[in-house]
C-alpha angles and dihedrals in degrees: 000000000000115000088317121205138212092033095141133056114279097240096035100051116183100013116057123051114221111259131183125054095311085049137103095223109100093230114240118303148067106026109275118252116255112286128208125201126194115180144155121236091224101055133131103234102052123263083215081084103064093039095055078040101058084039093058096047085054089056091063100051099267129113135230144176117219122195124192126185123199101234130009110106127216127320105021104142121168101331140102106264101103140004096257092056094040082054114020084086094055087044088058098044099052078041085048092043093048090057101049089245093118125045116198 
């Protein structure tokens, strides 16, 4: 996910992840697939998300790779505008590599 929005619940921002079918938690089963983050500190929408997030895959017996930059906003994509969105692509492919997702 790339600095993913509306993780948590809308009146409890920062705190609860968002469960049930509108929510973000996998429910309770087969072990969730990797997960990558990659997020900037001064967004908008909190980093804390992606990082309760990837704890709670974790939990439940996934794994995941969060990355947080310090600037860089919301919405960067893969452009030039800031450091997280010139790397965070380079970031995915070695994560992607490591894993065996992503042959040469």
């Amino acid at each position: 996910m790339v600095y993913p929005a509306y993780l948590f619940e809308k009146d409890k921002p920062d705190s609860v992840l968002r469960e049930g079918p509108d929510g973000v938690v996998p429910p309770k089963g087969p072990k969730p697939v990797p997960a990558f983050f990659a997020h900037s500190a001064d967004d908008p929408y909190p980093a804390e998300g992606s990082m309760a997030l990837a704890a709670k895959l974790k939990s439940l017996g996934g794994s995941a790779e969060v990355h947080v930059w310090s600037k860089g906003g919301h919405g960067w994509g893969a452009s030039d505008r800031c450091l997280a969105a010139k790397e965070w692509t380079n970031v995915l492919v070695a994560w992607l590599k490591d894993r065996g997702l992503l042959t040469p």
